[in-house]
N, C-alpha and C positions, 0 to 999 in steps of 0.2 A: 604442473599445477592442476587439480580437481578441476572438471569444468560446473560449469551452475547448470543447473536444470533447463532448458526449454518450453518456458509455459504457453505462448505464443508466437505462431507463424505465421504466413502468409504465402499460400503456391495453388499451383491448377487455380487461380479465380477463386479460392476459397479462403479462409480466415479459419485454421488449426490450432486449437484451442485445446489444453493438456486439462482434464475435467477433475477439480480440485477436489471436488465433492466426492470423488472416488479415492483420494491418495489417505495414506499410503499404500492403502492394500493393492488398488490395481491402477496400473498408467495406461489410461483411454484418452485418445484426443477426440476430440471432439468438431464434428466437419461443419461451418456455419458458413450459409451464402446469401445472408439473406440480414438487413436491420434487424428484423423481428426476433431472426435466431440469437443474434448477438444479444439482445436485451433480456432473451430468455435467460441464456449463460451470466449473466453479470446478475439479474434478481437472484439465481440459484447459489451461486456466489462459485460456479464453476470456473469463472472468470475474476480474480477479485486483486485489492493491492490498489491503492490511488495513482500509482505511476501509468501499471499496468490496463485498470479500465479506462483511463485515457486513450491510450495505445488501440484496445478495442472497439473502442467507439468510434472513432476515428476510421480504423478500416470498416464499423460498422455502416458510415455513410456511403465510403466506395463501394461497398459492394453491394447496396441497393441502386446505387448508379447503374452498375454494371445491367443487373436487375430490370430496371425501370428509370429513364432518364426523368421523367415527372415525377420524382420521387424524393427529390432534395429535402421537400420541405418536412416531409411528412418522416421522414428516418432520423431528421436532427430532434424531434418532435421529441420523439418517443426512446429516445437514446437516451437523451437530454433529464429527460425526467427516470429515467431506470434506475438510479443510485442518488442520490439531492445531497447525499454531505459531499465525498469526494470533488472538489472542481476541476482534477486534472481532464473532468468524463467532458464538465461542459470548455473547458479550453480546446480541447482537442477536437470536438463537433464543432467548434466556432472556426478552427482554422479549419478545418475542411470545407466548411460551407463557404469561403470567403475565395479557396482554393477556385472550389468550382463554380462558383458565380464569377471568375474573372475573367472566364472563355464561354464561348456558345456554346448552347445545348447540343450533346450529340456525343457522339463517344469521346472526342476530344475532351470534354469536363468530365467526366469517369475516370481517363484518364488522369485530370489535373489532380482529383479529389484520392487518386489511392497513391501517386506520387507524393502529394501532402502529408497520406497516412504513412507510409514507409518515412519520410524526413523525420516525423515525429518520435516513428520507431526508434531511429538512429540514434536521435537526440537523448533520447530516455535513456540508452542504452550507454551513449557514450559519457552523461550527467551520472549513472550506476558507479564508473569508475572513478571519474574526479571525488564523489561521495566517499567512495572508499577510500583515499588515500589525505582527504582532509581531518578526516575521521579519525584514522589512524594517526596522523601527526596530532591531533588534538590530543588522542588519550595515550598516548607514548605513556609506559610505566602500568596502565592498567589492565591486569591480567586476570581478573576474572570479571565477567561480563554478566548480568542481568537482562535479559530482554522480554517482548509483553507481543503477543500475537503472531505474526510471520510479515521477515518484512525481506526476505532474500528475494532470487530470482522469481518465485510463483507471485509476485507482488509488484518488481520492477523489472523492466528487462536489464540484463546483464547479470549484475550480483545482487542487484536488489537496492535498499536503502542502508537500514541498520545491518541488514548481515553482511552489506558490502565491504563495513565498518570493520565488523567482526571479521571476517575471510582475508582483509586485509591486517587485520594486527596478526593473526594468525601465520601469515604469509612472512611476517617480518619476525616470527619466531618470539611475539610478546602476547601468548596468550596460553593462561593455565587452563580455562575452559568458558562454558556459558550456562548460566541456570535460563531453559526455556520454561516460564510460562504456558500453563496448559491453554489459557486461554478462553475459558468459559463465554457465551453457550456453545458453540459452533466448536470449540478444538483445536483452534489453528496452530499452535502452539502446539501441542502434542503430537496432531496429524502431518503441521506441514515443517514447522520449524525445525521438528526432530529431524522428518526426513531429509531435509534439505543439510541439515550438520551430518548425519551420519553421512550421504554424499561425499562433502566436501573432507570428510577427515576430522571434525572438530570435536576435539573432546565438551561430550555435553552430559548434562541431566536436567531431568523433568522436575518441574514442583507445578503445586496447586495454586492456582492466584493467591489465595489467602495468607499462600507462608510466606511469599513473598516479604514483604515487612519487617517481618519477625529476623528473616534470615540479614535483610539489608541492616537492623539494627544490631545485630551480635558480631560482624564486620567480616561478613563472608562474601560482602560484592564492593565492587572498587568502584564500579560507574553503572549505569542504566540507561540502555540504548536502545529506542526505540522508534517508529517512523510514525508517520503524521498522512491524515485526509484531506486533512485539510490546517492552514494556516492565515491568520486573521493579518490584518494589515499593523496590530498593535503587539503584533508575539504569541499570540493565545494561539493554540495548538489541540484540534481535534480529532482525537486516536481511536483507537480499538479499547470499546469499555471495558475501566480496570487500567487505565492506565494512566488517569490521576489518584488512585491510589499510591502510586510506585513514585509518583512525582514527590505527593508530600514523607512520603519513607525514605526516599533520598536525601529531601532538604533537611529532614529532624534527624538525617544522620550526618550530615556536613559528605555528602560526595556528588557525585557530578548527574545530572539527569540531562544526559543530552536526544537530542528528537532532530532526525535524518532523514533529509527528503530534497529534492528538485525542485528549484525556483518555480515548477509548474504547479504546486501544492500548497503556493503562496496566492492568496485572494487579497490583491491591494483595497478590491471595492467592499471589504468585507473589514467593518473597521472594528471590532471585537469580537469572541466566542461568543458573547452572547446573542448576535446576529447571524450562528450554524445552526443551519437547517441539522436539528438530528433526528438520522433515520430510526424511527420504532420497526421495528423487525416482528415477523409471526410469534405469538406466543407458544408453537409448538418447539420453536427450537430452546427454548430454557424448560419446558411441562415436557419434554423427551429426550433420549440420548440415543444415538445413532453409535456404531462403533461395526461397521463394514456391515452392516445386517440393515433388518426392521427397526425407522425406531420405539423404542420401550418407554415405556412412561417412567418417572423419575418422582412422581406424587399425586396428589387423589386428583380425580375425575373434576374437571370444572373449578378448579382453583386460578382465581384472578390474578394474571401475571403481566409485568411489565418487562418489555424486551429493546431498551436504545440499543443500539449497535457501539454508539462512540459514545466516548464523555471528551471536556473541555477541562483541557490543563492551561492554567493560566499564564503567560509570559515570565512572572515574578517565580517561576518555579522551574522554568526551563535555564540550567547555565551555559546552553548552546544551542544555535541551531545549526546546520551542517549542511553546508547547499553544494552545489557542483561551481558557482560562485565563489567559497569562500565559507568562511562562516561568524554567524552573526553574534555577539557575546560583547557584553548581556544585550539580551533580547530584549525589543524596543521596537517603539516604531520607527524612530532613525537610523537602527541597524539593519531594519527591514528594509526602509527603503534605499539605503545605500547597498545592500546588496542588488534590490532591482536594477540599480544604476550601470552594476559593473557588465562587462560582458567579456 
């Protein structure tokens, strides 16, 4: 079996970090020992994926421990605030700080706090594969895939979320291919989703966000599988903008829009979409394109641009959601919280 990428490590006291911002063209990891470096990598989005910036955040606390034992407050701080949609960042700084406030100051709580981060690791990693094989038993029969950003290994540890999904229908010999989403403004779809199928063996092609639709309505995808930043306590589902589009080109085709993620990406205190924080991003990454080089301008000088990161797909449009739980269908807030229930 292909193995999944390695986006995230931890050895020698440092936190090795595979620098997104460079793939495909060159695999650099990136050496961070420090909160501040961490929070550098996750704004640059060398660090990125809701599972996965949890995961970083988290050893970003230990290793300011390491660091500075007076240091707790002031790295959950600034962690905390680096990415505001994703919650797996502020779940994972929440259990580390509780980690290491439950022993005395001194190396013992450093300790506690990067034992905390590694359990989390495990967790994420070992919720990748239950994803994938819930996933796969859910869409038994559908063999050509649709998906919207990158949501494999460089997103979650293990196989990912949605392409856990995918790797595993593949695995079971029920899969003709995937349309990857380029993924506008950032690429991740083109840069990372590609790389990460040609990897794995999966027969793929690229399309533009926009054809998307066009292509789901002439009946050239069977399902739309995609992962989530965040999830409201009532089903609303906050992805990689572009990808309520793909939700309502599913429903007006009658097939399946399912969204795959870890009960850690689930916000119970968060009682609709319309209470996500969405992050607005630099204007330069939509007024420029990058492609392994300088980036290059893409339209006139000084043109006023708007840049969310996510948009909010509604619950009444998701026909599943995919946890390492179980999966919730239809989405609801009784589905939601009966999945919190299980364990």
């Amino acid at each position: 079996m292909p193995q999944p990428v390695v986006a995230l490590r931890f050895a020698d006291g440092a936190l090795w970090a595979l620098d997104q911002t460079q793939l495909p063209w060159r695999e650099t990891e990136l050496e961070l020992r420090s909160a501040e470096e961490v929070v550098t990598a996750l704004k640059r989005l060398s660090i990125r994926g809701a599972p996965l910036i949890g995961v970083a955040a988290a050893y970003g606390v230990a290793l300011e421990l390491q660091r500075d034992e007076l240091g707790l407050d002031r790295a959950c701080e600034v962690l905390v605030a680096a990415r505001p949609t994703a919650v797996n960042l502020a779940h994972g700084v929440a259990r580390v700080r509780a980690a290491a406030l439950a022993v005395a100051p001194g190396p013992r709580r450093a300790a506690a706090a990067l034992a905390q981060a590694r359990a989390i690791h495990a967790e994420e990693e070992s919720a990748s594969f239950a994803l994938g094989r819930h996933g796969a038993d859910l869409l038994a029969g559908c063999r050509r895939i649709l998906t919207h950003c990158n949501t494999g290994a460089l997103a979650a540890p293990g196989r990912g979320t949605g392409l856990a999904v995918v790797a595993e229908l593949a695995d079971r010999g029920g899969l003709d291919g995937v349309l990857a989403c380029e993924s506008r403004p950032l690429l991740q779809g083109a840069r990372l989703t590609v790389y990460e199928l040609r990897k794995l063996g999966i027969a793929h092609e690229l399309v533009v966000d926009s054809a998307a639709a066009g292509l789901i309505a002439s009946g050239k995808v069977d399902a739309v599988v995609v992962g989530c930043d965040r999830v409201a306590a009532n089903g609303d589902v906050a992805n990689k903008v572009g990808t309520y589009s793909h939700a309502l080109a599913a429903t007006a085709a009658g097939i399946a829009f399912v969204v795959v993620g870890p009960c850690s990406t689930i916000d119970p205190q968060c009682p609709s979409g319309a209470a996500i924080a969405i992050e607005e991003r630099d204007p330069e990454e939509v007024l420029t394109i990058a492609a392994g080089g300088e980036p290059r301008p893409v339209t006139m000088p000084g043109t006023p641009c708007r840049n969310p990161a996510f948009d909010v797909t509604p619950a009444t449009l998701v026909t599943a959601l995919v946890t390492e739980r179980g999966v919730a269908r239809p989405v609801s807030a009784d589905s939601i919280a009966a999945l919190l229930r299980r364990r």
